[in-house]
N, C-alpha and C positions, 0 to 999 in steps of 0.2 A: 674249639678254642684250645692253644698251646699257647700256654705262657712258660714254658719251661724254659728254654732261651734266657728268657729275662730273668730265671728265677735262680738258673746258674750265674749267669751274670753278677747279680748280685749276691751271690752266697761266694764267689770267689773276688769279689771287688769288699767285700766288707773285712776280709782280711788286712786289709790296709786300711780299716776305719779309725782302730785307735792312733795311728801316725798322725793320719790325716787332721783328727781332731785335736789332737795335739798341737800341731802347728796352728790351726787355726783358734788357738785359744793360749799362744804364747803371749801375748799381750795386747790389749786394744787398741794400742795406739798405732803397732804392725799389721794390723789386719787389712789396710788397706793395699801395701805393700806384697802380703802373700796369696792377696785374692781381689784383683782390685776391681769386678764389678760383681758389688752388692747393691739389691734390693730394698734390705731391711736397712740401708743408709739412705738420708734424703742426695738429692746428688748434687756434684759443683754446677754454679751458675752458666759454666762453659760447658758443660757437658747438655745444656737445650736445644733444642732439636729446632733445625728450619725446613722449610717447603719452598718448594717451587713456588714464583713469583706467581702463577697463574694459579696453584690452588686455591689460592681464596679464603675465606671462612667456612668453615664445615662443619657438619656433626655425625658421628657412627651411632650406632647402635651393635651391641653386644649380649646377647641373649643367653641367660645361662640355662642351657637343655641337660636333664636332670632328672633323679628319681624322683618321685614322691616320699614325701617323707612327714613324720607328727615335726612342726618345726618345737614344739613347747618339750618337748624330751630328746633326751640326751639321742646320739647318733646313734642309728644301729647298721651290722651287716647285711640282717636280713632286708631291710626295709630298700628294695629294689624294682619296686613296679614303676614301671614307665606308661602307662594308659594315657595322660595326657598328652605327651608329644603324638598319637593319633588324629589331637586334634589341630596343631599346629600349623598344617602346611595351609590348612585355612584360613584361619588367624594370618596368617604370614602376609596373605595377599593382599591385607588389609594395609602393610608399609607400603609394597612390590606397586601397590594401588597411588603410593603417595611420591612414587619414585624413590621408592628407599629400600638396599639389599640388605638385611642384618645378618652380622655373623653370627652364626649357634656355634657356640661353644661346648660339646658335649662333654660329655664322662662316660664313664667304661660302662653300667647299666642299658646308658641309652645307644651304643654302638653293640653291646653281647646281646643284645634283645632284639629278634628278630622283625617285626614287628615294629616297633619304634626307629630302628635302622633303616628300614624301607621310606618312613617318615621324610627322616633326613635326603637320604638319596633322591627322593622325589624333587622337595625343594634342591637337591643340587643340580639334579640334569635338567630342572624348569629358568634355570638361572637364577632364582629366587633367593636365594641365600650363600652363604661363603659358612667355612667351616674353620674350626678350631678345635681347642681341645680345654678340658675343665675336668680338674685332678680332685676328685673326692676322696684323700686314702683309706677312708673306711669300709668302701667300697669296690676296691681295686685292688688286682692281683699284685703284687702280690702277697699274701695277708700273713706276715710276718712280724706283727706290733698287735700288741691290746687295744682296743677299739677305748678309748676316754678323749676328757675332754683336751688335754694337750695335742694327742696324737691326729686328733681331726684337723690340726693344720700341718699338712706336708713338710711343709720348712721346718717342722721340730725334727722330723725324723732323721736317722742316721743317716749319711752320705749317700752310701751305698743302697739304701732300701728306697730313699726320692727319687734316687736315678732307676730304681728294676720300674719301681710304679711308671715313672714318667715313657721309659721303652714301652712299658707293657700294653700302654695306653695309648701313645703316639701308633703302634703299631695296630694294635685294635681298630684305631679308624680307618688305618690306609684299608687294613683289609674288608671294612664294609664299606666304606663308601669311593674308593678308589684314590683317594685323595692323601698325601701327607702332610698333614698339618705344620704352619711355623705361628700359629698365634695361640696364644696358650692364658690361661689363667687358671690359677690355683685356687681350686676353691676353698672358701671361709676369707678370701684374701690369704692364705696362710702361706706366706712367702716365707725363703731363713736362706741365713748365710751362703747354702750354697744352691739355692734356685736359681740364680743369675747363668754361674759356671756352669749349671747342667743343661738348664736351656739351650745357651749355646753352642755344646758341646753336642746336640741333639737336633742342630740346624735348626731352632726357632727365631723367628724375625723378630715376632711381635710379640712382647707382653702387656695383659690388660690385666696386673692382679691388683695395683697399687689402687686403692679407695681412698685417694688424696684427705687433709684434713681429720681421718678416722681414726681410734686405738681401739685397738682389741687385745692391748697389751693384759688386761681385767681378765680374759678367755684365756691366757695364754698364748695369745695371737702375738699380731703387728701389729708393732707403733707408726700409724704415717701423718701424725701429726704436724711433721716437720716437713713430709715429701710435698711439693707445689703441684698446681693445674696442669702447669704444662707439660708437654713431651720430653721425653731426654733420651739419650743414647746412652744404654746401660754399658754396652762393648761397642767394637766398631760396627757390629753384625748385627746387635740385637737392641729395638728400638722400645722403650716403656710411654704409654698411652694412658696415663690414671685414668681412672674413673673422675667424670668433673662434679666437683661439690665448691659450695664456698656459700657465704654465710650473707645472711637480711639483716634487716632492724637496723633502728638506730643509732645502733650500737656496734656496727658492723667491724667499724673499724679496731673493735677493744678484743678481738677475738681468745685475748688470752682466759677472759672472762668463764666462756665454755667449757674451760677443763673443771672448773668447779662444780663439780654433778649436781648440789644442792641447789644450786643456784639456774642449772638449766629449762627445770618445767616454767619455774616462774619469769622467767626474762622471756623465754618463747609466749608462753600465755601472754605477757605484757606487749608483746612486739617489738621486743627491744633489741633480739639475740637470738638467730635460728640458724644451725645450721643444718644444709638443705645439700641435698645431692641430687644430681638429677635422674629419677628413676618416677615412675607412677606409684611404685610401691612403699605407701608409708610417706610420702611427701607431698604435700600440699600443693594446688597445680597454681594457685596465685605466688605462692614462694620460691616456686621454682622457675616463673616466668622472669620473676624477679631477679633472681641469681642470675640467668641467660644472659639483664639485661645488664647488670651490674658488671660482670665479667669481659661483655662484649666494649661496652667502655670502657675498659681498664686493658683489653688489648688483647684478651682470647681469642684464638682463633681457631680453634680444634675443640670440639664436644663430644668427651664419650657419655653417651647414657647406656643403661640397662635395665632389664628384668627379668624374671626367674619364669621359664618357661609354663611350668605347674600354672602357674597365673591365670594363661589362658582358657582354663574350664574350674569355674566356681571350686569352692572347696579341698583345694590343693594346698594354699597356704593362705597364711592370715592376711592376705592382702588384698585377697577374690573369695570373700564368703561364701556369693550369692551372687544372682544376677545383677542386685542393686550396682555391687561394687565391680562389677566385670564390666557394667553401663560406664559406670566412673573411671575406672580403666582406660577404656577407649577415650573416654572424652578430653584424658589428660594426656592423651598423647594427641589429640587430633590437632586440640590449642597448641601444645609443644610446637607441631609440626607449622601450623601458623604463624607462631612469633616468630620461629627461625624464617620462614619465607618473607615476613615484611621485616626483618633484618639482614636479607639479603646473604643467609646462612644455606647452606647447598648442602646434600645429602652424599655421605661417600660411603664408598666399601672399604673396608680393611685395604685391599689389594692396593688400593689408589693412593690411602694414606702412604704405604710403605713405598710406591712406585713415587710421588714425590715426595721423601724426606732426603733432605741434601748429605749426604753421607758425611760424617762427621769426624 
């Protein structure tokens, strides 16, 4: 492993941090002016993204491949075992089974680890999967920042130090798995002012970090409250694909409802107010068929879903205890996979997404 490259890189590109940030905090209302594709902004209505007349309705899948970790405590450095992605490319056959490629989006653990690396590469040269990349910075060279809870999203970090991680990492992969990545997500969703420019500037196509509907502004996160379901063209190069959520109940339409924390356990208990993303993890597999169908009415035509790789062998994260819930697991993606077929919803790879969006 040499990350020294990047690690000069950025130790002479951070000499221009206080300009840089300077400018980008001369006033809000220029910001758009000095740096005009941002993330952490919902984007103009003109800026939505089309397909090809024959793509159709679709849905991807987006898998974030990943350490193991305690999720109930704070981040750590050391916490870097990858064991579960051994079990993956098994697990995986079970989409490749339903006709569906999912992109794994790794991080720097699951590519510096020999062993799990191999993982990967299997499903690449089986055709089984597409790749990406998934920026943990508490985990990834280069380790230049106090590990807290600001700092575990990317986009806080200084200019200069998102951009060594984001080389350090993008590079990591080509060199295990032969591949350079252009679809990318920050993990925690931790996008900021300049993930956009640096993506780009690093030949990425596709970003999947936006978790539509969500704030994690309470972490220190992103606010994407305001960002919508659908696609957009961040630059003219580089295409955003949220994660698709949107909300059930009765009460569907009063969404402003939800930002009232006090008020969210009891409107979901009541059935009045859920908001639902589509993932198997933590979401209900009747609410989420629901949201599917509620969206596909309203004119969705693109579904990202996800889940966190760990998932796949019990006791990884709160969401696969036990066999009980790795049973459940499956079975909500297997229904997923149903309703999308009797709604005439087709499965696509990243690659296909980005081979028809109409350049904008």
């Amino acid at each position: 492993m040499d990350t020294g490259t990047d690690i000069d890189r950025y130790q002479s590109a951070s000499r221009h941090d206080s300009d840089h940030d300077a400018l980008v905090a001369s006033a809000d209302a220029d910001r758009a002016a000095v740096i005009p594709a941002r993330l952490d902004y919902p984007p103009a209505p003109t800026a939505r993204a089309a397909f090809a007349p024959d793509f159709g309705r679709r849905f991807a899948i987006f898998g974030d491949a990943e350490e193991e970790f305690d999720w109930t405590r704070p981040v750590r450095r050391e916490a870097q075992a990858t064991t579960a992605m051994l079990a993956l490319p098994a697990a995986n056959r079970r989409f490749v089974d339903r006709g569906i490629v999912p992109t794994y989006l790794v991080d720097y653990p699951v590519v510096d680890t020999p062993a799990s690396a191999d993982a990967v590469r299997t499903m690449i040269d089986a055709g089984e999967c597409e790749v990406g990349t998934q920026l943990h910075p508490w985990v990834n060279p280069p380790h230049d920042e106090p590990v807290s809870q600001p700092n575990s999203f990317v986009g806080n970090l200084p200019r200069a130090l998102e951009r060594a991680k984001l080389h350090a990492l993008t590079d990591r992969i080509q060199a295990a798995t032969g591949i350079r990545p252009v679809i990318y997500r920050a993990g925690r969703y931790g996008i900021g002012p300049n993930t956009a420019e640096l993506l780009a500037e690093a030949g990425y196509r596709l970003d999947v970090s936006v978790r539509a509907l969500f704030d994690y502004s309470e972490q220190s996160g992103p606010d994407f409250r305001g960002h919508p379901v659908w696609p957009w063209w961040i630059t003219p190069t580089l295409l955003e694909v949220p994660l698709t959520a949107g909300y059930t109940g009765v009460l569907h339409r009063h969404r402003a409802l939800h930002r009232h924390v006090a008020l969210r356990g009891p409107l979901a208990r009541l059935g009045l107010l859920s908001r639902v993303a589509l993932t198997p993890e933590g979401m209900p597999l009747a609410e989420a068929l629901a949201v599917i169908d509620r969206l596909l009415d309203e004119g969705v035509t693109l579904f990202s879903l996800s889940f966190h790789t760990p998932s796949v062998v019990p006791g990884h994260t709160p969401y696969v205890r036990d066999q009980a819930d790795l049973t459940a697991f499956w079975t909500w993606w297997d229904r997923v996979f149903d309703r999308f077929a009797a709604r005439g919803v087709l499965p696509a790879r990243a690659s296909e997404i980005l081979a028809a969006a109409v350049t904008h």
